[in-house]
PDB file with one MODEL, atoms N, CA, C and O in Angstrom:
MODEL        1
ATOM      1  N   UNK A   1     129.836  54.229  84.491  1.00  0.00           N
ATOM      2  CA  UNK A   1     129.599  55.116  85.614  1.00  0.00           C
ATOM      3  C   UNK A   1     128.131  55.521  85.650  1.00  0.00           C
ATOM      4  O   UNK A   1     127.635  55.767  84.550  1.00  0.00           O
ATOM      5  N   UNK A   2     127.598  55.598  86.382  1.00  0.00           N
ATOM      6  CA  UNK A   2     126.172  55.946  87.007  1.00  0.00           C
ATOM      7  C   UNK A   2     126.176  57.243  87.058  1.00  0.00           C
ATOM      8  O   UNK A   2     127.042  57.787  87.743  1.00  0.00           O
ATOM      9  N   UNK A   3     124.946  58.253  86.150  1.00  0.00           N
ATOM     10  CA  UNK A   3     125.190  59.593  86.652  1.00  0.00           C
ATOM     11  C   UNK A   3     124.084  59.955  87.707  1.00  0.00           C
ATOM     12  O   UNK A   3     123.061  59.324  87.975  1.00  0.00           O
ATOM     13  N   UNK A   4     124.515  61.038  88.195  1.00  0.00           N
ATOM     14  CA  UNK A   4     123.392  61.414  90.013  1.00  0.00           C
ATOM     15  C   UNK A   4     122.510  61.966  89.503  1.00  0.00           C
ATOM     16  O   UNK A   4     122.573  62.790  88.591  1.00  0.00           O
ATOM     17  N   UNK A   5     121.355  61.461  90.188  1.00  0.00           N
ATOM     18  CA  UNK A   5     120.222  62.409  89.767  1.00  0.00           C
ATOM     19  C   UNK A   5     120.327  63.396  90.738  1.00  0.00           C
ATOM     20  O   UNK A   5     120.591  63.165  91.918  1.00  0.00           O
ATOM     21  N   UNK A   6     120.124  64.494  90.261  1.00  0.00           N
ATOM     22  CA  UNK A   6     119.994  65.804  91.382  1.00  0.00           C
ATOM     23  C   UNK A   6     118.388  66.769  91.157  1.00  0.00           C
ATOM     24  O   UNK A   6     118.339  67.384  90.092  1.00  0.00           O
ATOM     25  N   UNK A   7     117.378  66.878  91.916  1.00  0.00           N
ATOM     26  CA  UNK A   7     116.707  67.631  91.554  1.00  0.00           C
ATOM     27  C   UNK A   7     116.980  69.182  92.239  1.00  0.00           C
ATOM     28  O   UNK A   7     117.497  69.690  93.234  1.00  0.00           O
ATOM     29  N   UNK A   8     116.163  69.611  90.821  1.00  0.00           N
ATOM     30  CA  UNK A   8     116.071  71.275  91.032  1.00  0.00           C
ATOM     31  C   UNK A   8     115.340  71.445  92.358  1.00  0.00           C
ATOM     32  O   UNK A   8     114.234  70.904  92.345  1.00  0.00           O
ATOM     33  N   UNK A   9     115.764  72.244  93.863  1.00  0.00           N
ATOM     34  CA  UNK A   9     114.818  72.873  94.548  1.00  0.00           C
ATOM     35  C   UNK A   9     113.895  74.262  94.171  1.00  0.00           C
ATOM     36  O   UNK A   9     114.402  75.375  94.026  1.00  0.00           O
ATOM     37  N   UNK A  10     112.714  74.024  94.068  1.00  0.00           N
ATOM     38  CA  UNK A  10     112.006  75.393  93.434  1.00  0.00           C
ATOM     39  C   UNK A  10     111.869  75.898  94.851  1.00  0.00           C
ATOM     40  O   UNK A  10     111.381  75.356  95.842  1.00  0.00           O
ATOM     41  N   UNK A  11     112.517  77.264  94.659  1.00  0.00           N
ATOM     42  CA  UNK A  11     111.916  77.989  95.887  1.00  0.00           C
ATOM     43  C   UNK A  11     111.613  79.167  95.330  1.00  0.00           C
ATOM     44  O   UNK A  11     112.245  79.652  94.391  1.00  0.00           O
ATOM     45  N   UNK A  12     110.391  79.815  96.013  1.00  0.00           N
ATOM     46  CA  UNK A  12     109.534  80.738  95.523  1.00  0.00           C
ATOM     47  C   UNK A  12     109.800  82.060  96.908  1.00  0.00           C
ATOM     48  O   UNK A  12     109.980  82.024  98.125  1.00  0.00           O
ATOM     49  N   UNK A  13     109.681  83.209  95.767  1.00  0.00           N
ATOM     50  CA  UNK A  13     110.242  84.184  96.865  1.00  0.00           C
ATOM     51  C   UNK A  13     108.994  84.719  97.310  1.00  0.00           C
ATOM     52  O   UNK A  13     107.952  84.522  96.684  1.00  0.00           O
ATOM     53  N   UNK A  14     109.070  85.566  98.646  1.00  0.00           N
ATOM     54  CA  UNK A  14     107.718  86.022  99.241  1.00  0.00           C
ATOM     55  C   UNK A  14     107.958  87.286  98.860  1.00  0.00           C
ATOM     56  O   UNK A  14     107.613  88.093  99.722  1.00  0.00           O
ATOM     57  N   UNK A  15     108.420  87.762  97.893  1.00  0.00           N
ATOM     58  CA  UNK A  15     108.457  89.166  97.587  1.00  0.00           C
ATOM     59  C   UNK A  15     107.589  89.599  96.392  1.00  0.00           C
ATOM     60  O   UNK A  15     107.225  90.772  96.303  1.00  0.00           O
ATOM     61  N   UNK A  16     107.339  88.921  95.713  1.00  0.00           N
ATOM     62  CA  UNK A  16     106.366  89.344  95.039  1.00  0.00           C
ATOM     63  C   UNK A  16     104.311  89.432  95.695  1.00  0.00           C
ATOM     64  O   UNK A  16     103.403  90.251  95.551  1.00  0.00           O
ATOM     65  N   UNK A  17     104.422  88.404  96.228  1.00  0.00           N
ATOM     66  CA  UNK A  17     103.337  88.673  97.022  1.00  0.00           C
ATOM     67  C   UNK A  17     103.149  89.981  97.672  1.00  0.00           C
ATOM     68  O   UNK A  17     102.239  90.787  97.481  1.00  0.00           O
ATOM     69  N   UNK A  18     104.317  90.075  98.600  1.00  0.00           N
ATOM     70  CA  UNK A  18     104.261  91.264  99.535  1.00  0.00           C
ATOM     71  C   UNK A  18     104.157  92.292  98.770  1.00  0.00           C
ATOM     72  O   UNK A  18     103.395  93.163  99.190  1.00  0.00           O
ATOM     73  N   UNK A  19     104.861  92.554  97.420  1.00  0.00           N
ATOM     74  CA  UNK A  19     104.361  93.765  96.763  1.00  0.00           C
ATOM     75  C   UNK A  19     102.996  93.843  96.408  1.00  0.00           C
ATOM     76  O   UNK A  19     102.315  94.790  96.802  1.00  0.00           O
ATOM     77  N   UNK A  20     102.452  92.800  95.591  1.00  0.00           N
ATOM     78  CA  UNK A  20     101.039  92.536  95.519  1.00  0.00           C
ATOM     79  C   UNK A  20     100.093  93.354  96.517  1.00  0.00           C
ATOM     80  O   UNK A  20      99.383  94.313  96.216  1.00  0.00           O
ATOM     81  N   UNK A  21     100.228  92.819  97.650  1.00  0.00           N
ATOM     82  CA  UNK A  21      99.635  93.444  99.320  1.00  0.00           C
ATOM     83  C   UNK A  21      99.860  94.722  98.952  1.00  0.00           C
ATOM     84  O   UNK A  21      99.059  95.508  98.446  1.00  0.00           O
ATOM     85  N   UNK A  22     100.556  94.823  99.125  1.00  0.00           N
ATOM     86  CA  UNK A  22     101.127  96.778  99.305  1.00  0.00           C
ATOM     87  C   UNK A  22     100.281  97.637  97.835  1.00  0.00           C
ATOM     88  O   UNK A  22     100.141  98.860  97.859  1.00  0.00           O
ATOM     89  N   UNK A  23      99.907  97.001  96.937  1.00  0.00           N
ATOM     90  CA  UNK A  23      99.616  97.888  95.518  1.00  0.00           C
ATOM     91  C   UNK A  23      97.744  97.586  96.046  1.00  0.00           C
ATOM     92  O   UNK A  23      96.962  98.478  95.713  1.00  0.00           O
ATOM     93  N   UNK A  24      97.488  97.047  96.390  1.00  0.00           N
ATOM     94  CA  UNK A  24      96.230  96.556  96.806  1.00  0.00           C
ATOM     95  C   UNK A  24      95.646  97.339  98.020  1.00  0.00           C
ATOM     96  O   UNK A  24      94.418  97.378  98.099  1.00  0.00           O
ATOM     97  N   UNK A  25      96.383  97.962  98.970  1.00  0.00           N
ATOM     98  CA  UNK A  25      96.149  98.515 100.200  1.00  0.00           C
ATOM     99  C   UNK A  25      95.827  99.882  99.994  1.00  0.00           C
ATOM    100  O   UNK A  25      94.964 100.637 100.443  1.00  0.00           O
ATOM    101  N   UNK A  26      97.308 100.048  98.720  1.00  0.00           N
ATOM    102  CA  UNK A  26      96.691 101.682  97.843  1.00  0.00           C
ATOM    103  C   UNK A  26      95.620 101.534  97.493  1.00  0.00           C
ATOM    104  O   UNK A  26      94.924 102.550  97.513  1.00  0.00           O
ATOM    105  N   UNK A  27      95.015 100.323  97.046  1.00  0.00           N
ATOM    106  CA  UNK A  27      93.480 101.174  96.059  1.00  0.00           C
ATOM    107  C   UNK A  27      92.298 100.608  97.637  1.00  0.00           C
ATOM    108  O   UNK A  27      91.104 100.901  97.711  1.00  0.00           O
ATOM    109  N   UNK A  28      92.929  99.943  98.496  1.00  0.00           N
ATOM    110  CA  UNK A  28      91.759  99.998  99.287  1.00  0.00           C
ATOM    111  C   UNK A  28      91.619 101.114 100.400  1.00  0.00           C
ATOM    112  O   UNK A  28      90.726 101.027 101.242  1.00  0.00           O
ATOM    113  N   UNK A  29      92.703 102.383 100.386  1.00  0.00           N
ATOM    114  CA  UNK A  29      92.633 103.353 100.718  1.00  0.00           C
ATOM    115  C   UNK A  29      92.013 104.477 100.168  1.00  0.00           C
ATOM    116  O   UNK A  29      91.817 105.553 100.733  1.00  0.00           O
ATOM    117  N   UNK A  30      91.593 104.020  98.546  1.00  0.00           N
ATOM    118  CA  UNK A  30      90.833 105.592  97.814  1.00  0.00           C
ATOM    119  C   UNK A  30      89.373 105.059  98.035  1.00  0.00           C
ATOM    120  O   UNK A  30      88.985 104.235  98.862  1.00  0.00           O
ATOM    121  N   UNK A  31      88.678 105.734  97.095  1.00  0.00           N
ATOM    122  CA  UNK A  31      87.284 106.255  97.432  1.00  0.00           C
ATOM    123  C   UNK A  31      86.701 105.065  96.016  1.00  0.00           C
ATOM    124  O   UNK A  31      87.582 104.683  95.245  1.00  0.00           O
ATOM    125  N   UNK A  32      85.628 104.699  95.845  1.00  0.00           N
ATOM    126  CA  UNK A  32      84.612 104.134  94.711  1.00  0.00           C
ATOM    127  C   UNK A  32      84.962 105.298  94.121  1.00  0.00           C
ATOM    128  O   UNK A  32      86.087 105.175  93.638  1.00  0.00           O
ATOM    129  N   UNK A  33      84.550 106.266  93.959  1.00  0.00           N
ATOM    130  CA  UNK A  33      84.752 107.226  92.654  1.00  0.00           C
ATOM    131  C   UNK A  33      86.166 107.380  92.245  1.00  0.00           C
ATOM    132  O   UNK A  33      86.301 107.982  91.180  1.00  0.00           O
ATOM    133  N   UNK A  34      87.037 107.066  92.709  1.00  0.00           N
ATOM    134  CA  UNK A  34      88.635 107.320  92.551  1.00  0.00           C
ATOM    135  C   UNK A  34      88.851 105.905  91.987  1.00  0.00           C
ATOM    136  O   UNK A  34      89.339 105.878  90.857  1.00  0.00           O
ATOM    137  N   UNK A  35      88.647 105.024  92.420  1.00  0.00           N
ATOM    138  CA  UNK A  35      89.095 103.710  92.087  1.00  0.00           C
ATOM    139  C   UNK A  35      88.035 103.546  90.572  1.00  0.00           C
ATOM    140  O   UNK A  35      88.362 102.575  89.890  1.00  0.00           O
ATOM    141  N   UNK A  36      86.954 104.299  90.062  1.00  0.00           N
ATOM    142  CA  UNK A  36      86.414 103.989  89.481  1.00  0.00           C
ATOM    143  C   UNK A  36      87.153 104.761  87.740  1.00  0.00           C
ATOM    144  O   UNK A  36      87.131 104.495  86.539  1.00  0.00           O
ATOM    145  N   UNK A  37      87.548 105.478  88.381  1.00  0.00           N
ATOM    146  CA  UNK A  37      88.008 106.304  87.594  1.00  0.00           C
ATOM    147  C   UNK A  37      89.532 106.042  87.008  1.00  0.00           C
ATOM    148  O   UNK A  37      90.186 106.116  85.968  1.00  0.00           O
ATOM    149  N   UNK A  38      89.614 105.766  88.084  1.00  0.00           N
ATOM    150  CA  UNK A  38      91.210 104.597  87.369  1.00  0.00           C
ATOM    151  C   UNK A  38      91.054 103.682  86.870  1.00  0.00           C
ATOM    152  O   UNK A  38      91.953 103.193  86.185  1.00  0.00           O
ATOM    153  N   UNK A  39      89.649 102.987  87.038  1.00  0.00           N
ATOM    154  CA  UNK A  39      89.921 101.115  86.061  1.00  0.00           C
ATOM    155  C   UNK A  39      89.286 101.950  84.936  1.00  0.00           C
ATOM    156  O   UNK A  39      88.992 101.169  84.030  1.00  0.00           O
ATOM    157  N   UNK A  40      88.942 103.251  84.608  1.00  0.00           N
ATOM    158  CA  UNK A  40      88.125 103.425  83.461  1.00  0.00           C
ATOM    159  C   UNK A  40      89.723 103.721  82.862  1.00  0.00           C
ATOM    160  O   UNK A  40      90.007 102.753  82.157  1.00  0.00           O
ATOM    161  N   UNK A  41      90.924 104.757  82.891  1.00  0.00           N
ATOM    162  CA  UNK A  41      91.491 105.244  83.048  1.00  0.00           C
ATOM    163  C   UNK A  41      92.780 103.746  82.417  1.00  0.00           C
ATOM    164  O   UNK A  41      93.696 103.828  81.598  1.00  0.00           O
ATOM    165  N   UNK A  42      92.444 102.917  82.974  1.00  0.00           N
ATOM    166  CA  UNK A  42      93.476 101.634  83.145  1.00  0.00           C
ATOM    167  C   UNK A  42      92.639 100.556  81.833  1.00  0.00           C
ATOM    168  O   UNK A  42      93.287  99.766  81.147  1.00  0.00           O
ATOM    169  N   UNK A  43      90.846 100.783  81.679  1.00  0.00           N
ATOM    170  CA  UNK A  43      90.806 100.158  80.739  1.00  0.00           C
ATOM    171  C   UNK A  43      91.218 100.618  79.470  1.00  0.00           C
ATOM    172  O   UNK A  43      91.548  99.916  78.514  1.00  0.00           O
ATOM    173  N   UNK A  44      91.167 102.045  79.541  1.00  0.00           N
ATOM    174  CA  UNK A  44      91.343 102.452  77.650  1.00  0.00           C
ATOM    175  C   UNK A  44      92.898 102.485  77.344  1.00  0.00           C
ATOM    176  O   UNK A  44      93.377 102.766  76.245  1.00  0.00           O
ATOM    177  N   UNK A  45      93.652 102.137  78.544  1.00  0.00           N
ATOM    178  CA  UNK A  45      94.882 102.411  78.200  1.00  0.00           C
ATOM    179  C   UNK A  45      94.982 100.482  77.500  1.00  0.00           C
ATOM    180  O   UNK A  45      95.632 100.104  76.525  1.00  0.00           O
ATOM    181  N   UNK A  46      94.427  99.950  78.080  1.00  0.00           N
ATOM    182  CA  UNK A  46      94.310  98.566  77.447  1.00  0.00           C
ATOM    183  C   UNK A  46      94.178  97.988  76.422  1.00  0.00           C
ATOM    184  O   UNK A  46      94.859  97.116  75.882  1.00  0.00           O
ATOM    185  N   UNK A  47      92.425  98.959  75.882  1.00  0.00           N
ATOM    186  CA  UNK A  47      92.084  98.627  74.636  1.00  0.00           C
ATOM    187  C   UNK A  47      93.642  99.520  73.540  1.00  0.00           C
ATOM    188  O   UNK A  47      94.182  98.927  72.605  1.00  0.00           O
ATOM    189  N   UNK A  48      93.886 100.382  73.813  1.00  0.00           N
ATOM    190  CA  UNK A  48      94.978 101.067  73.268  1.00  0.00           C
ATOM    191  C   UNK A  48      95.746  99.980  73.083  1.00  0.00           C
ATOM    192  O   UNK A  48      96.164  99.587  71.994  1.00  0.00           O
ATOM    193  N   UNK A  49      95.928  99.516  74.081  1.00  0.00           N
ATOM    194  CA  UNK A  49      97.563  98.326  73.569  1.00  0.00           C
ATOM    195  C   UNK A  49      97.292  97.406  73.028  1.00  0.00           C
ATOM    196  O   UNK A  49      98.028  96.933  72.162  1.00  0.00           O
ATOM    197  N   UNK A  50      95.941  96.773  73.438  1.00  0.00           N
ATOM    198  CA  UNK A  50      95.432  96.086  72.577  1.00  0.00           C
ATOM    199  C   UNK A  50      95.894  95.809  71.017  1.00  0.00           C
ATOM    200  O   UNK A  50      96.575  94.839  70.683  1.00  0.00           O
ATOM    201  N   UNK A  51      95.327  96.994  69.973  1.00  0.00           N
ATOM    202  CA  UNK A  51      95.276  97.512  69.181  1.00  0.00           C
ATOM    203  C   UNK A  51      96.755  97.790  68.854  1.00  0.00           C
ATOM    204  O   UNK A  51      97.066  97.306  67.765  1.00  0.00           O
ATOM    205  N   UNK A  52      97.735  98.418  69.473  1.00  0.00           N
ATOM    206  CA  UNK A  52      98.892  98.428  68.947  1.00  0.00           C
ATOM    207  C   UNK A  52      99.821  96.902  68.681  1.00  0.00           C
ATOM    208  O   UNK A  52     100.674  96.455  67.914  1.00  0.00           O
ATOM    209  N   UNK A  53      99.005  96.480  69.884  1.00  0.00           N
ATOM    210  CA  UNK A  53     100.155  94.804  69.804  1.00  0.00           C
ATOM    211  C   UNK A  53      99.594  94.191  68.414  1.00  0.00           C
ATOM    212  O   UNK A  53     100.366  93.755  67.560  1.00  0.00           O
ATOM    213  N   UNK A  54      98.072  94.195  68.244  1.00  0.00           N
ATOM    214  CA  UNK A  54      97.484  93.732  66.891  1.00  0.00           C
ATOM    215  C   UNK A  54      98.348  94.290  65.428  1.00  0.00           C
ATOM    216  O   UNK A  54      98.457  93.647  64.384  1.00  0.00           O
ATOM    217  N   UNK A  55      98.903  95.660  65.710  1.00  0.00           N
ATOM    218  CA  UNK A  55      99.243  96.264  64.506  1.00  0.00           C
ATOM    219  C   UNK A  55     100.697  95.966  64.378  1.00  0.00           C
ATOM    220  O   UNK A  55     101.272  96.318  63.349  1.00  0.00           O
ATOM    221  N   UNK A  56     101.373  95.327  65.363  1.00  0.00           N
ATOM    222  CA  UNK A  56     103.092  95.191  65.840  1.00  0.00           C
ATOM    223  C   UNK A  56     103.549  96.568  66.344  1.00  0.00           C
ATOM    224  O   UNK A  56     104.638  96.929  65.897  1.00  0.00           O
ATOM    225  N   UNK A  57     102.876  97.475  67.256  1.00  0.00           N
ATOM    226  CA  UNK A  57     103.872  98.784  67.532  1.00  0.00           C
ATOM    227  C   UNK A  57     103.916  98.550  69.104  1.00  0.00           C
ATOM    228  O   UNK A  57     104.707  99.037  69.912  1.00  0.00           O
ATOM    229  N   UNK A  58     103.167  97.931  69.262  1.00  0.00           N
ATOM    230  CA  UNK A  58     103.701  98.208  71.587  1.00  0.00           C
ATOM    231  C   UNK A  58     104.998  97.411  71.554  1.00  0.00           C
ATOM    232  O   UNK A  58     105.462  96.322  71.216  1.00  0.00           O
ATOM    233  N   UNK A  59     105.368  98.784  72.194  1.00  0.00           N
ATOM    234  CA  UNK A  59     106.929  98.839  72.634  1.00  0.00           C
ATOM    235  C   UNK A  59     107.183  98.205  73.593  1.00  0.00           C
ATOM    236  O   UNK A  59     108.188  97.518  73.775  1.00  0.00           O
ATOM    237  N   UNK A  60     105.901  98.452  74.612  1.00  0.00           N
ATOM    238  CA  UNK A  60     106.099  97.781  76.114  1.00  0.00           C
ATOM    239  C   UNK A  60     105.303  96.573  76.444  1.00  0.00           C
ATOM    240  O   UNK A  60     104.235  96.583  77.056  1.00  0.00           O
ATOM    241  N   UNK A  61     105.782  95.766  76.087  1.00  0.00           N
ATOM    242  CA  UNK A  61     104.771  94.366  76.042  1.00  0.00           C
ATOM    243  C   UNK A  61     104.491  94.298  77.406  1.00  0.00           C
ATOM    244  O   UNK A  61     103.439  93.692  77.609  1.00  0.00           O
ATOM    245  N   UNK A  62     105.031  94.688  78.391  1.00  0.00           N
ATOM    246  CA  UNK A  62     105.115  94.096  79.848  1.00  0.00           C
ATOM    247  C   UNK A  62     103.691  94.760  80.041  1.00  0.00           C
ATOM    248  O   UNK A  62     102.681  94.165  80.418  1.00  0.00           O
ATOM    249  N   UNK A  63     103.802  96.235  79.683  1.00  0.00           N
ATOM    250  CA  UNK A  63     102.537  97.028  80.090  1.00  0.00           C
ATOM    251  C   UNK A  63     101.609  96.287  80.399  1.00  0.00           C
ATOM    252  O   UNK A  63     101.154  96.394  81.538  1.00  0.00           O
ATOM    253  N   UNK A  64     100.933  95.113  79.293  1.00  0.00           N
ATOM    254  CA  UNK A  64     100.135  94.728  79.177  1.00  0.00           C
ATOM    255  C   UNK A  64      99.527  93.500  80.433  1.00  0.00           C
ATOM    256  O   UNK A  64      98.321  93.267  80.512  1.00  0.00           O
ATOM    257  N   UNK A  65     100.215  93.029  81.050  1.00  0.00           N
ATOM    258  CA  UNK A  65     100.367  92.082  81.695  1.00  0.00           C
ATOM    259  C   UNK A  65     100.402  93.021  83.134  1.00  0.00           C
ATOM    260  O   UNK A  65      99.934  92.636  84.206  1.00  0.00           O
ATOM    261  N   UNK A  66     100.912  94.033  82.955  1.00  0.00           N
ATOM    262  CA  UNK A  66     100.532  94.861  84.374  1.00  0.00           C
ATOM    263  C   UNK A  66      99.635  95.582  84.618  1.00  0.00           C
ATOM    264  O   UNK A  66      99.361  95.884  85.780  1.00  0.00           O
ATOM    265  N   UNK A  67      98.616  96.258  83.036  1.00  0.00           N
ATOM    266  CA  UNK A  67      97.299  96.725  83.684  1.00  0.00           C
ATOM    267  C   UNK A  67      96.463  95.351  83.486  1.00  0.00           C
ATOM    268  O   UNK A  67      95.324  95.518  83.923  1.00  0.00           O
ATOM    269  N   UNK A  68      96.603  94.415  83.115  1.00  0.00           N
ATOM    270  CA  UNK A  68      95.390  93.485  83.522  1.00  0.00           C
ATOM    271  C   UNK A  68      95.485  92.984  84.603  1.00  0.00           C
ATOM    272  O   UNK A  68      94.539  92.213  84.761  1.00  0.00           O
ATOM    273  N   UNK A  69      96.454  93.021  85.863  1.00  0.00           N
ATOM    274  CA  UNK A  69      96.178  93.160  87.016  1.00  0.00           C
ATOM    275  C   UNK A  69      96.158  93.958  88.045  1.00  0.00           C
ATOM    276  O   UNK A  69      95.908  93.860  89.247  1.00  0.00           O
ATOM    277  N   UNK A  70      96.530  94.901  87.192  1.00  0.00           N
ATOM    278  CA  UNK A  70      95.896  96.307  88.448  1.00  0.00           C
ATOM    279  C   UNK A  70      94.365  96.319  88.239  1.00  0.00           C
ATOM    280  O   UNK A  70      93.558  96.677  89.097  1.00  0.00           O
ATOM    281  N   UNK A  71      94.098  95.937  87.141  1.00  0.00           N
ATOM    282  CA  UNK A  71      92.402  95.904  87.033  1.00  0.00           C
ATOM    283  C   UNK A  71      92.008  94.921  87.284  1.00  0.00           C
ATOM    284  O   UNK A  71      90.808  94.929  87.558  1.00  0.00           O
ATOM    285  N   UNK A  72      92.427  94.120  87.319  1.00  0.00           N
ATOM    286  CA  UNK A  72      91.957  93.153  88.773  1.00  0.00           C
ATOM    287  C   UNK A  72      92.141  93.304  90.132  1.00  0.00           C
ATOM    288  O   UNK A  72      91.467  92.815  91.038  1.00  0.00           O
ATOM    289  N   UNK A  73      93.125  94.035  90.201  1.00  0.00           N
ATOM    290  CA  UNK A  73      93.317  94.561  91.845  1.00  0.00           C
ATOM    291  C   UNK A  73      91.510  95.352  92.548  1.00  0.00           C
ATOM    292  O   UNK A  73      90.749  95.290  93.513  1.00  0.00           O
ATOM    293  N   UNK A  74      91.696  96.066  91.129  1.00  0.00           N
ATOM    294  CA  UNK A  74      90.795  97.536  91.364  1.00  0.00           C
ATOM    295  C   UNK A  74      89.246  96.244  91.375  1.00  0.00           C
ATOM    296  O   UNK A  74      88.328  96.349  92.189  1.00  0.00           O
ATOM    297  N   UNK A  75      89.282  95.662  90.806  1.00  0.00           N
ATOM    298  CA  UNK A  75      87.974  95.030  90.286  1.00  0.00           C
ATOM    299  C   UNK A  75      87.470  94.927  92.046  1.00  0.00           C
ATOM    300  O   UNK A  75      86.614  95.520  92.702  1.00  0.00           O
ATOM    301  N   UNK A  76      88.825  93.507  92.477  1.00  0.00           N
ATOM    302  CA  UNK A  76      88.883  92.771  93.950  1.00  0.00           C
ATOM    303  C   UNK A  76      88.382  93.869  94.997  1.00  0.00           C
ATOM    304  O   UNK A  76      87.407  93.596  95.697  1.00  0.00           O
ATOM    305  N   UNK A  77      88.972  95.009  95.114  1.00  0.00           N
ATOM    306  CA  UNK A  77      88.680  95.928  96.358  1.00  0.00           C
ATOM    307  C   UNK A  77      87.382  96.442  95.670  1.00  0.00           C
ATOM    308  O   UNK A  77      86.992  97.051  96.666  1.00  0.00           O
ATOM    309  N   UNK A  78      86.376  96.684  94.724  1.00  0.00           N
ATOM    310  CA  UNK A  78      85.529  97.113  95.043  1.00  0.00           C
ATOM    311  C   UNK A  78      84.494  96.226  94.771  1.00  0.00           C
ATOM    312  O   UNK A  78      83.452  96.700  94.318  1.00  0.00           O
ATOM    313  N   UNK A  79      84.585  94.977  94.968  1.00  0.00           N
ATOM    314  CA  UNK A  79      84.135  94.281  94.964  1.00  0.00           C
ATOM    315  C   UNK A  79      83.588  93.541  96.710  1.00  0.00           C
ATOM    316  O   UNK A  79      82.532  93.067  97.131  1.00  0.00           O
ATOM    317  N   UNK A  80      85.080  93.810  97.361  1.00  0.00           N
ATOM    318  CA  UNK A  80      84.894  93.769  98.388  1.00  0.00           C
ATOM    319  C   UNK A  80      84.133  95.192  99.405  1.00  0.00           C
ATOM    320  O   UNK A  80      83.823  95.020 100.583  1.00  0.00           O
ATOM    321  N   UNK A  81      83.953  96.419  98.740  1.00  0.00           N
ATOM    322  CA  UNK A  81      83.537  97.197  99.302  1.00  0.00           C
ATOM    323  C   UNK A  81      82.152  97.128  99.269  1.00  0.00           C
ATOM    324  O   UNK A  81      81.423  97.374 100.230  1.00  0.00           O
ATOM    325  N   UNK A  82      81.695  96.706  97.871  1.00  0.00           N
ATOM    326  CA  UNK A  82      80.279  96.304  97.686  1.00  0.00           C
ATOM    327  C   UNK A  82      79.584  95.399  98.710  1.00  0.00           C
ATOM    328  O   UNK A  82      78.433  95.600  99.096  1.00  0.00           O
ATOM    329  N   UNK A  83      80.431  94.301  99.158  1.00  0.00           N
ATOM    330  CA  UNK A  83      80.147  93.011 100.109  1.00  0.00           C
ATOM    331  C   UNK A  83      79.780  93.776 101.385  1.00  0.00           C
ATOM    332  O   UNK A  83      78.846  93.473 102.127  1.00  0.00           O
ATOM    333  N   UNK A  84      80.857  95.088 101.605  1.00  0.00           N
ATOM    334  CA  UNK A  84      80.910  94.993 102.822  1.00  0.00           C
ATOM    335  C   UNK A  84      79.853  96.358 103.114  1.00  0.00           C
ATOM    336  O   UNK A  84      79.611  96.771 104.248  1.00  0.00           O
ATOM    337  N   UNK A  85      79.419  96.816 102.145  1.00  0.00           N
ATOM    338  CA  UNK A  85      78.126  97.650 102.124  1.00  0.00           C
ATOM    339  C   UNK A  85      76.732  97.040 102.134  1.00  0.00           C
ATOM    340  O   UNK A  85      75.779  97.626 102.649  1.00  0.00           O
ATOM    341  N   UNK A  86      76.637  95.853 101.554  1.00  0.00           N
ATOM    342  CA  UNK A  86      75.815  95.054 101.889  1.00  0.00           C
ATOM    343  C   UNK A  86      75.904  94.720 103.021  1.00  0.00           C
ATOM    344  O   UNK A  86      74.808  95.072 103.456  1.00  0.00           O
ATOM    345  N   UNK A  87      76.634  94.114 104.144  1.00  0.00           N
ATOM    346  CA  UNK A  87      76.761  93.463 104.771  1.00  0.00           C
ATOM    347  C   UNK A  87      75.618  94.349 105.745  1.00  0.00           C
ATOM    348  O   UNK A  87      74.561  93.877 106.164  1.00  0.00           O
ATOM    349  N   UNK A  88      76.169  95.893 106.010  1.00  0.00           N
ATOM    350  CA  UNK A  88      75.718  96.672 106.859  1.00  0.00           C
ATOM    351  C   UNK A  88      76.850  97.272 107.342  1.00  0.00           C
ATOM    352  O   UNK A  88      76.768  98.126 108.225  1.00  0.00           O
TER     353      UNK A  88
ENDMDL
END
């Protein structure tokens, strides 16, 4: 007997994106000093976990993987605010 090949369809949901958008719109609604103050705020909470994952105590591994892209979120919008202060 011949067995069927069947492939997997990957389908990718648009819901994670759309949240993406939406966490991004928050920080392009605050101020440079607000947003600045959170990636400072978002980095030490980093180096912190850093340091605990090194020692085996972070509890919340996920944490980690979610402030390194809110600080990239934060990086992106003021990055783009910079552009667009240049611009004129």
């Amino acid at each position: 007997m011949a067995k069927k090949k069947t492939k997997a369809k990957a389908t990718k949901s648009k819901k994670p994106a759309a949240k993406a958008a939406g966490k991004i719109d928050a920080f392009r609604g605050k101020s440079v000093d607000e947003l600045g103050t959170q990636l400072n705020s978002f980095k030490k909470e980093q180096f912190n976990l850093r340091f605990q994952r090194a020692n085996g105590q972070v509890e919340n591994t996920g944490r980690i993987r979610t402030l390194r892209r809110e600080i990239a979120r934060i990086e992106t919008v003021l990055t783009e605010q910079r552009r667009a202060a240049a611009k004129g």
